[in-house]
N, C-alpha and C positions, 0 to 999 in steps of 0.2 A: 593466352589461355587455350592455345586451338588444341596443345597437346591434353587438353583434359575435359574428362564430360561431366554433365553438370547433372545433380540429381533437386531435384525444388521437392520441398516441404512447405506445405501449403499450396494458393491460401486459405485450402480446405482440406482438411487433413486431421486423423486420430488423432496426433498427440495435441493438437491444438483443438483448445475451447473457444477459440477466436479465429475470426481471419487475418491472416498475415505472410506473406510469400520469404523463404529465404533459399536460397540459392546457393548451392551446395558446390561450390567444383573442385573435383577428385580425382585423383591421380592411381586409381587401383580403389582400393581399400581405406584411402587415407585422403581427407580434408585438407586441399593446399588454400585453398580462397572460398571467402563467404562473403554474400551478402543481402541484405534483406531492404523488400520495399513495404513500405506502409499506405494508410490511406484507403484500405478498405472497408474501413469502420468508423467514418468520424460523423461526427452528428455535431459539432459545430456549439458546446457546453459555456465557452466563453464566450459566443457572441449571446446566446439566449440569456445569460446571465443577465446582458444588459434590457429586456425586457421585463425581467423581474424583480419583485418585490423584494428585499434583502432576504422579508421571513420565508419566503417561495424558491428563493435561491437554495437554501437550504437542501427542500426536498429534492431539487434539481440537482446540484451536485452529489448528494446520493448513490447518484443515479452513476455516476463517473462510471464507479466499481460495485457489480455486486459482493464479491469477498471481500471487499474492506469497504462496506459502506460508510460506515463512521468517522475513518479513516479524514476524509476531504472536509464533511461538514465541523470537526473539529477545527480544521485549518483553516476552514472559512470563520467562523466564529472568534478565531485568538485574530483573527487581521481584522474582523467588525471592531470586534473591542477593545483593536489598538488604536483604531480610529477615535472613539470613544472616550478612550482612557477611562476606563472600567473596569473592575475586581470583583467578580463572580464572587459569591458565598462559598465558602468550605464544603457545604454540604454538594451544591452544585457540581463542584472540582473533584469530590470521590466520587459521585456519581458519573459523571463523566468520565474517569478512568476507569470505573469500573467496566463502563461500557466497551473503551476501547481496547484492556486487554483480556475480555469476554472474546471480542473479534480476534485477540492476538489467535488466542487458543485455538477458534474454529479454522482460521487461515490454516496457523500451521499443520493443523493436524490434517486439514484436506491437501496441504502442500508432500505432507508425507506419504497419503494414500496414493495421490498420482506419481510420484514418485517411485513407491512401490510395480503401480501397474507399467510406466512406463521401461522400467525394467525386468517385467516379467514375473514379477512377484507378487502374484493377488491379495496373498493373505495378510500381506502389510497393508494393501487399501484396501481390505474389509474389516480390519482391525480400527484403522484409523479411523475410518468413516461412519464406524460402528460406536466407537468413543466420541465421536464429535458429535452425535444428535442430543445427548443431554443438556451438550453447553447453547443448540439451538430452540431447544426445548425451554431455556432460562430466559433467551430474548426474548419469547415469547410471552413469557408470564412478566417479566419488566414490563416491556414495552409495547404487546399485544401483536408483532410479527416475531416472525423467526430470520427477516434479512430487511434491511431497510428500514432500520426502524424508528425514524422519527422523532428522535429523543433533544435533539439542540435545538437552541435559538440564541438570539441575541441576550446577551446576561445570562446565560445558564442553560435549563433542562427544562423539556413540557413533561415530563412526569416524574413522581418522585420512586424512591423505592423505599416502600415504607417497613418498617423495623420488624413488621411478622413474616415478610418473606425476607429475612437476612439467614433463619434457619435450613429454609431448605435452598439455598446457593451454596454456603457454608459444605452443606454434607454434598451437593455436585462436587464441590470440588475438593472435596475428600474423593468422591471416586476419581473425577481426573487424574490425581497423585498418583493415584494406584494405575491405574490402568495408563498414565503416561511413563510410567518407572516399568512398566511390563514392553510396550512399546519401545523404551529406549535402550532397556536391555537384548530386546530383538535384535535390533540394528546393530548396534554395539560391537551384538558377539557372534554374530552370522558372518561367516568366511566368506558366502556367496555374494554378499552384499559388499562385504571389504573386495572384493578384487573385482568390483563391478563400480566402485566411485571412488575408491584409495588413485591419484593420483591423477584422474581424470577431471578434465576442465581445469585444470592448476589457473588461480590467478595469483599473483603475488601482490605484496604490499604497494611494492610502487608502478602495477598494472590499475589497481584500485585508486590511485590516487590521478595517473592518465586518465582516466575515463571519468573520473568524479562519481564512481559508484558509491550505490547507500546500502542501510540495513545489514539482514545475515549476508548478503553478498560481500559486504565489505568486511565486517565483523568475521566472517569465514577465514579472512586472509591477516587478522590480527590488528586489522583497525580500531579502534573502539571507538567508534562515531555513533552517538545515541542524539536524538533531538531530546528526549527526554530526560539527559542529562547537560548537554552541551547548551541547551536555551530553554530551563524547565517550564512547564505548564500545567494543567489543572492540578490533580494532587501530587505528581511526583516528586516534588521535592517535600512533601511532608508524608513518605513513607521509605521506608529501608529495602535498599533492593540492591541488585548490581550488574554490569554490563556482561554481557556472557559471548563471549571471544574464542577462537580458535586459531592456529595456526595453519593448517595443512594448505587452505585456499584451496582446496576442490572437491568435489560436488559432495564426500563423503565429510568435511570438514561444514559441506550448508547445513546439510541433514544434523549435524552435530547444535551447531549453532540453535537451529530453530525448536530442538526438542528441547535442550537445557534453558532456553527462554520462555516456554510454556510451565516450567517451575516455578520462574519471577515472575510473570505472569497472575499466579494464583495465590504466591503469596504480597502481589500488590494487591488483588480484592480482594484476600481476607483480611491484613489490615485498614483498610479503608470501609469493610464491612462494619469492622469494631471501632473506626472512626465512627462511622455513622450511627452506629447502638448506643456508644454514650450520649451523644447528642439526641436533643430534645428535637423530634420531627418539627423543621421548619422551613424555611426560606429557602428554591431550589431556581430562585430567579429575580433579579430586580429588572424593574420596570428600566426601556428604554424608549423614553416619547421622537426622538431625531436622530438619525445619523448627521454628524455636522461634516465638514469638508476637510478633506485630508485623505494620506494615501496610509495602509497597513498592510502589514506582510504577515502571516501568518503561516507556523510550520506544524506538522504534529510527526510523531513517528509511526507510519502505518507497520503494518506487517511485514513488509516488501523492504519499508525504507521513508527516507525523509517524504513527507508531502509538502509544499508549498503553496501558497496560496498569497497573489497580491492583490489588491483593491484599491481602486481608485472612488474617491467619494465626491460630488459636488454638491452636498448638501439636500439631494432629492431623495425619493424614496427608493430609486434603485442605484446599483453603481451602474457609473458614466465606462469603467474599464473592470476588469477581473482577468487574470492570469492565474493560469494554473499550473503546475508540474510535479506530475506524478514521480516514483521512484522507477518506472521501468522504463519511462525516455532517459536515466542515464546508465541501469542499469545492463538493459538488453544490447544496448553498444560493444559491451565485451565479449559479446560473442566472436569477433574477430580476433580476441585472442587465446580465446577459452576454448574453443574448435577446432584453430588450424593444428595441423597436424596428430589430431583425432583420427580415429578409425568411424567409419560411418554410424556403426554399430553404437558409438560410441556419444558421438554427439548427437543425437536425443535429448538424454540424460543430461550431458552439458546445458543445451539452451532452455531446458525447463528448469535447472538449478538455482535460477536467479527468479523462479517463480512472475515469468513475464506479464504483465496484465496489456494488453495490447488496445484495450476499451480506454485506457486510464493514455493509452501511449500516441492514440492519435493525432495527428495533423496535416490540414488539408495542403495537398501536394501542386493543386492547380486549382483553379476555377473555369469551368467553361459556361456558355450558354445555351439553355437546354433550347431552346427552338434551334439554332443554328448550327451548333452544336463548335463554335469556334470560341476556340480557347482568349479568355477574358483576360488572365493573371496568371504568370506560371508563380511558382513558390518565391524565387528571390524576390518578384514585384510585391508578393504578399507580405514577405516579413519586410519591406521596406512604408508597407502601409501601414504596420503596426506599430513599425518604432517611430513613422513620422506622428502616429497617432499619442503613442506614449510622450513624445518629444513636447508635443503640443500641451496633453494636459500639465505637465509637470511644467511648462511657462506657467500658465494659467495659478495654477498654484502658487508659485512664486509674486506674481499680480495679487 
């Protein structure tokens, strides 16, 4: 690499809402090698797991991501009550989705504002961001916040949405339609915008299947890998909807992807609205007295992509393990091949394409000891504490 100099992005830096260093090196004008380090941001979500309460856990992962709040506590919640073997009420399961493609809409629609700015185009992020405060303005009247909002638990929902605010979400998202169909014809039919992500960042099908990428990343490159069809949960599979795909595989093909998904989107909460109108306001949770012993895995599909979520139970009132894995530890890996031989100019646009969340992406790279300041555990001794950990419980179970 001596013949080329390196330009770093991050890990404090405009295009990024997070810290995260990557490392650029370029040969003129053109990206020949990338690479990026993490670990500036971890706060250590699965170990704290294990000092809390399951229903504490909750507000804790939360916290993972602010744009997809809902997102993880859903994934924790389908792994508690695989443990459980448990079936949420109907009512529970649209409410639940309704929440979580509420989130779909505000992601993407902040996904396309920055999008916008990051290419120099304002008036796409003040469009976008102008049309996303009503759908935050809805969280708010549900659930009393407008980000974090506290709506799961174990067997279901802490609040219900009762049948006289079914009108005014209905007519929100009358205006969504409208003002997302003005939005996606922007993009659509703007030249500027075509020779500014028509062919940039190309992934292809069997780069998406290398990497184990999810969500519009993947669906961009004509995958159709949906959690919420591929292992369904709360109400998706008792409402009509469908997988909305592209071909192109780059950055103009995400953009694609995640606007025609805030369509399905809005027509999964308004049939689930009119699920919930016939029905007689009731039951938006059953009582759960024990977590008993067992392990559950639970997935949901955020914004971004698959979430995961495993759990180990030994019968007390917090879990004994919890693992976690967001979609942008496998997504953001493609930047090595969605970059190289990019023009600088260029890859920006690239590594924001896959809408990185780098809070969600953390993990810790060493441990040292803050008096001494010598290093305790480098990373491989870590991940070998973890699966002697994993190893252990999963005897134990067996026992």
């Amino acid at each position: 690499m001596s013949n080329k100099f390196l330009i770093p992005i991050g890990p404090y830096h405009p295009l990024q809402e997070e810290p995260e260093l990557f490392k650029l090196y370029c040969d003129g004008e053109i990206v020949r090698d990338i690479k990026w380090e993490t670990g500036y941001n971890h706060r250590g979500i699965e170990k704290l797991a294990e000092s809390k309460t399951y229903d504490q856990v909750f507000f804790l992962v939360e916290r993972i991501c602010g744009i997809c709040s809902t997102s993880h506590p859903f994934a924790f919640a389908n792994a508690v009550e695989e443990i459980c073997r448990i079936e949420i009420t109907d009512r529970a399961k649209y409410i639940r989705s309704i929440i979580g493609e509420l989130e779909r809409i505000h992601s993407h629609l902040l996904w396309a504002g920055l999008a916008g700015h990051f290419l120099g185009y304002n008036t796409v992020f003040m469009w976008a961001w102008k049309y996303r405060e009503p759908v935050l303005d809805l969280f708010e009247m549900i659930t009393g916040n407008r980000n974090s909002y506290a709506m799961f638990k174990v067997g279901g929902v802490r609040r219900d949405i009762e049948n006289n605010k079914i009108p005014d979400i209905l007519k929100v998202m009358d205006e969504v339609k409208k003002k997302v169909t003005l939005l996606t014809g922007a993009v659509m039919d703007d030249p500027v915008i075509h020779s500014r992500t028509k062919g940039v960042g190309v992934l292809t099908r069997q780069d998406i299947t290398d990497y184990g990428a999810v969500g519009p990343t993947a669906r961009a490159s004509g995958v159709a890998i949906d959690i919420r069809k591929d292992d369904p949960y709360a109400a998706y599979p008792l409402v009509n909807w469908k997988v909305i795909t592209a071909e192109g595989g780059d950055v103009f093909a995400k953009a694609e992807v995640r606007l025609l998904e805030m369509f399905e989107s809005v027509s999964i909460i308004e049939q689930c609205l009119e699920k919930l109108r016939k029905e007689k306001e009731g039951d938006i949770s059953i009582k759960v007295k024990e977590i008993p012993e067992g392990i559950g895995t639970g997935r949901a599909e955020a914004p971004r992509g698959e979430v995961f979520h495993c759990v180990f139970s030994d019968g007390s009132n917090s879990p004994v393990r919890h693992k976690i894995r967001a979609p942008s530890y496998v997504n953001i890996a493609t930047f090595r091949k969605s970059c190289i031989g990019q023009s600088i100019s260029d890859a920006t646009i690239s590594l924001a394409a896959v809408d990185p969340c780098y809070c969600c992406t953390e993990r810790l790279a060493a441990a040292y000891d803050e008096a001494s300041g010598k290093k305790i555990f480098n990373a491989r001794e870590l991940i070998e504490l973890s699966v002697n950990k994993t190893r252990l419980l999963r005897e134990q179970q067996v026992r």
